[in-house]
C-alpha positions in Angstrom: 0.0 0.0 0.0 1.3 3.4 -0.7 2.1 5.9 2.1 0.4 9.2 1.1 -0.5 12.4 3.0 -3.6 10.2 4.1 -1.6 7.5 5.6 -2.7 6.9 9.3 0.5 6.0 12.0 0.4 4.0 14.3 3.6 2.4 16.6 5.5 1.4 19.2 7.7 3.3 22.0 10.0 1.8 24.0 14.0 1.2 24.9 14.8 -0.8 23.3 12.7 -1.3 20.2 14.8 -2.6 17.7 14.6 -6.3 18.2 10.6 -5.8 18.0 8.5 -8.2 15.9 5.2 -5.7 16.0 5.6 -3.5 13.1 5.6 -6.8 11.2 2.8 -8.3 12.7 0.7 -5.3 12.5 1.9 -3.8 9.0 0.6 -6.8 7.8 -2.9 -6.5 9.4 -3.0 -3.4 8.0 -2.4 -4.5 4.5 -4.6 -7.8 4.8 -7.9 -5.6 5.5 -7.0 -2.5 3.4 -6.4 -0.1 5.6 -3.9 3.0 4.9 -2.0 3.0 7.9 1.5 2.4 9.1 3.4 1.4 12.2 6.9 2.2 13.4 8.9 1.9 16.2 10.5 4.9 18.5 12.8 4.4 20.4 12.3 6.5 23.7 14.6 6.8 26.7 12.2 7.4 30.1 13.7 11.1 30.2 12.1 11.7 27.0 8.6 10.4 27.7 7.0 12.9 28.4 7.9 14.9 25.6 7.8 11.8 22.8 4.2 11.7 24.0 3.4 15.3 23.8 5.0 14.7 20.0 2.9 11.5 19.5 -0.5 14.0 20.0 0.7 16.4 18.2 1.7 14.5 15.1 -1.7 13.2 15.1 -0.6 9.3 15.7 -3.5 7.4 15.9 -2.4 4.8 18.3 0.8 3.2 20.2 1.7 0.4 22.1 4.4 0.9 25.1 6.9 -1.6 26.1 9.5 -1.8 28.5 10.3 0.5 30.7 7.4 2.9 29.6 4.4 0.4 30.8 3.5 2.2 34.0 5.0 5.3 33.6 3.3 5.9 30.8 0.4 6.5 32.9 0.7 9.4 34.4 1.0 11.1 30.8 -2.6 10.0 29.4 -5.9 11.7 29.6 -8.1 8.4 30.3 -7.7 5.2 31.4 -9.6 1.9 31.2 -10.7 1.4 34.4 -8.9 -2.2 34.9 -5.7 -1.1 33.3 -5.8 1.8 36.0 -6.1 -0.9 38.9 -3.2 -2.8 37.8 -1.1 0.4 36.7 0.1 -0.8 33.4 -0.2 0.5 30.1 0.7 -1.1 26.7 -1.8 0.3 24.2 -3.1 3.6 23.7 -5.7 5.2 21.2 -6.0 8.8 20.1 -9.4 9.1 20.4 -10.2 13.3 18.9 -6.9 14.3 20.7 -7.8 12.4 23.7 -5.1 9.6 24.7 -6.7 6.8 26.3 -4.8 3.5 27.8 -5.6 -0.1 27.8 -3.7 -3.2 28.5 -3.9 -6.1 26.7 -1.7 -8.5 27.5 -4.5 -10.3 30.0 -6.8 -11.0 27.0 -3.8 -11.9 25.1 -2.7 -14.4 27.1 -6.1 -15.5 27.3 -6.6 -15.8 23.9 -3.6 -17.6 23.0 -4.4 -20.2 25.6 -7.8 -20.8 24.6 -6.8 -20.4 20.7 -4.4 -23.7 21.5 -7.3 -25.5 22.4 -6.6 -25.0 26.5 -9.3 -23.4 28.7 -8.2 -21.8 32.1 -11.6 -22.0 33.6 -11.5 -23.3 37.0 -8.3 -24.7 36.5 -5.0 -24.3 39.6 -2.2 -21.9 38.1 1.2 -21.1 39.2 2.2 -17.9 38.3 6.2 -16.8 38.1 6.2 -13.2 38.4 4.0 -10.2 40.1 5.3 -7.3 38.2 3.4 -5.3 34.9 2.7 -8.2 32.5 2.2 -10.7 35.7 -0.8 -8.6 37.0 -2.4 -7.8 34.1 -2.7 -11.7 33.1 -3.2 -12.6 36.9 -6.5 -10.2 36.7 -7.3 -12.3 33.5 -7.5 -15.3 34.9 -9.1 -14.7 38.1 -11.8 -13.4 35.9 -12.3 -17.0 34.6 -12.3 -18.6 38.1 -8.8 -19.6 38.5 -7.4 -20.9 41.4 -3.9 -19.1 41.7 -0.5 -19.0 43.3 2.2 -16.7 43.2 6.1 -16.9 42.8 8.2 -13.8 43.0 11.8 -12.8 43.4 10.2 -10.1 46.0 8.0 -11.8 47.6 6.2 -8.3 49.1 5.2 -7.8 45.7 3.4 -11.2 45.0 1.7 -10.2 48.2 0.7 -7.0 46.9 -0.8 -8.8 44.1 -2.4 -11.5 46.3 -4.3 -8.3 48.6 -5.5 -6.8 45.4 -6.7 -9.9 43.9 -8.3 -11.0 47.1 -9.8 -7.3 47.1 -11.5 -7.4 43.7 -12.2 -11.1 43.2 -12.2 -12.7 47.1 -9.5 -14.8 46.0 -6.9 -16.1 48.7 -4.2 -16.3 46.4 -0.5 -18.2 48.0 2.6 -16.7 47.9 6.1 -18.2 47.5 9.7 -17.1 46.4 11.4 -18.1 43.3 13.6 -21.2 44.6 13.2 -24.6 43.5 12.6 -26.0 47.3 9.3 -23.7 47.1 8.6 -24.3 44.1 8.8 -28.0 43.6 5.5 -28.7 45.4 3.5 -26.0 43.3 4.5 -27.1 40.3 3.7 -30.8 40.7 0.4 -29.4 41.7 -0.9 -26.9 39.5 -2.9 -27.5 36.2 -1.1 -24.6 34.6 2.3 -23.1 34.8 2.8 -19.7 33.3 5.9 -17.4 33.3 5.1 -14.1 33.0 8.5 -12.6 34.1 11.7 -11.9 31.9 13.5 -15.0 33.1 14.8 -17.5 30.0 15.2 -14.5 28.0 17.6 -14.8 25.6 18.4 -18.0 27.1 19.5 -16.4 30.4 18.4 -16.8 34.1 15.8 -19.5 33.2 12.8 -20.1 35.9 14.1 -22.4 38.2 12.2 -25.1 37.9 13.3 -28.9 37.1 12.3 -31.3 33.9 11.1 -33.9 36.4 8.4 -31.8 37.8 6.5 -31.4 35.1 3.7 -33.4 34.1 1.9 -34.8 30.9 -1.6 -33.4 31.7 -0.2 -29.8 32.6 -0.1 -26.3 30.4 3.0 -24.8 30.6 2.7 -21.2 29.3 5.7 -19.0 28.5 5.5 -15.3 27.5 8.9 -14.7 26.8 9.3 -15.4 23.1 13.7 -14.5 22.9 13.9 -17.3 21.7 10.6 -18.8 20.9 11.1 -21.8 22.5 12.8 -21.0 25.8 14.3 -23.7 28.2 11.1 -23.8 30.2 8.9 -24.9 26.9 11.5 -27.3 26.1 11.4 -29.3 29.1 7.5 -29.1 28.9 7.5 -30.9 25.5 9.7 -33.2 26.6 7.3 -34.2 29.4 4.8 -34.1 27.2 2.8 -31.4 28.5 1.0 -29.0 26.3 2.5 -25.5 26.2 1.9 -22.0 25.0 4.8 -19.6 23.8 5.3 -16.2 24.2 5.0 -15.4 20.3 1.4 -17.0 20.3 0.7 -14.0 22.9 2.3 -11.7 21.2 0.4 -11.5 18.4 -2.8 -12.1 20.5 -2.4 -9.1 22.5 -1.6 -7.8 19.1 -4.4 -8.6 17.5 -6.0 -7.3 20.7 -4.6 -4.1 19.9 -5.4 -3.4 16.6 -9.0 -4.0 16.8 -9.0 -1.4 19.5 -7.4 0.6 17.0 -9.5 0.1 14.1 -12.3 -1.1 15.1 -11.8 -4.2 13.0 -11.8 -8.1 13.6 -7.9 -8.8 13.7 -6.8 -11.2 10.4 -4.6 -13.5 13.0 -3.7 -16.2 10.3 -1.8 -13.4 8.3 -0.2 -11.9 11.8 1.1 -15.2 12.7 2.4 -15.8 8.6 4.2 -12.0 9.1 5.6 -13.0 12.4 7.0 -16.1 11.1 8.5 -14.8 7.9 10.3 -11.8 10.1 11.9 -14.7 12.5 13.0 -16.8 9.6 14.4 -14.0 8.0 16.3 -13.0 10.8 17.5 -16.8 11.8 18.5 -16.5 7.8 20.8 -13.4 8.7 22.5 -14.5 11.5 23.9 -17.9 9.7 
């Protein structure tokens, strides 16, 4: 599609942006239901936030998401926000709506949908869930929603408990609370339905969850959102247990798709997201040969 003077923009802003796979996943959404637009990525240092956003409004950008580290700083510099996303106090979408900025998060319906798209249902089931910061609350919210029965494991274990007294607050849940070792973790693992990571450990490869092979079980769901690389150490051992898992690229382009129908107003073309986002990663694994 050709850029004109017409073009909507759309994007991303965060530090670092460069190794994001969102302009491809969205570009192509764009193209696939015909609609002149464009996203980019900006990279923006948190001294600058304020003013990249005052530049976003002014330049008329339609929409952005925010990664890392703008998710809940990013607050404090919008107009509106949904009333959930406020509770939590994490951003990573936002709509120009007639000048007004407004702030969602999706990464709870994301996560949501990527599970329930690979033919798992977190409805009443026991999950164990590694990390209590941004992305952990937001999908933590999201599942007590569908009757989960939850437990949470956190390097600081005063901010699991945070999370616990909020969800306990808004949903009556008495949620457990652990530290991220193995001897605390062994029993929870063995006896949840679901394991999800939503911190940054196994990124690139690196300070993986410490949880052992053994532990895991054929009839769990081992969810990972971290998707440098796609399939981390974590999903690894769950396939070789033969549990079913979820990667962190399958909620990527859910809360993507998320995103963009905010956006547009438009049912998300997923099957030609997930194509893009596949073509980009090939392409790159090409590159570093």
């Amino acid at each position: 599609m050709e850029i004109s003077g017409s073009t909507l923009v759309y994007g991303l802003i965060g530090d670092p942006v460069d190794h994001s796979l969102s302009p491809a996943i969205q570009n192509a959404a764009f193209r696939s239901v015909g609609l002149n637009a464009v996203y980019l990525t900006f990279q923006v240092r948190a001294a600058e936030l304020k003013r990249a956003i005052q530049g976003l409004r002014s330049l008329n950008v339609k929409g952005f998401n925010v990664t890392t580290p703008h998710k809940m700083a990013v607050l404090r510099h919008l107009d509106e926000v949904e009333t959930e996303a406020a509770e939590i106090g994490s951003i990573n979408t936002v709509k120009n709506e007639r000048n007004v900025l407004v702030g969602f998060n999706t990464d709870g319906e994301g996560a949501l949908k990527a599970m329930l798209d690979a033919g798992m249902s977190p409805d009443g089931r026991t999950v164990l869930l590694l990390g209590a910061g941004g992305a952990g609350r937001v999908i933590a919210y999201a599942f007590a929603e569908r009757g989960c029965s939850l437990q949470v494991a956190n390097r600081t274990v005063s901010n699991a408990k945070r999370l616990a007294r909020s969800l306990h607050a808004n949903f009556g849940l008495n949620v457990k609370t652990l530290t991220l070792s193995r001897r605390a973790l062994k029993e929870s693992v063995t006896n949840s339905d679901v394991i999800l990571n939503a911190s940054s450990m196994g990124m690139d490869g690196k300070h993986n969850p410490p949880i052992e092979r053994k532990w895991i079980q054929a009839d769990q769901c081992v969810f990972d959102i971290v998707y440098r690389p796609v399939q981390t150490k974590l999903l690894k051992d769950a396939a070789f247990r033969g549990a079913s898992t979820v990667s962190g690229l399958d909620m990527l382009v859910c809360q993507g798709a998320c995103s963009f129908t905010l956006w547009s107003g438009k049912r998300a073309p997923i099957a030609e997201m997930r194509r893009a986002v596949a073509k980009k990663l090939s392409s790159r694994n090409a590159a570093s040969r």
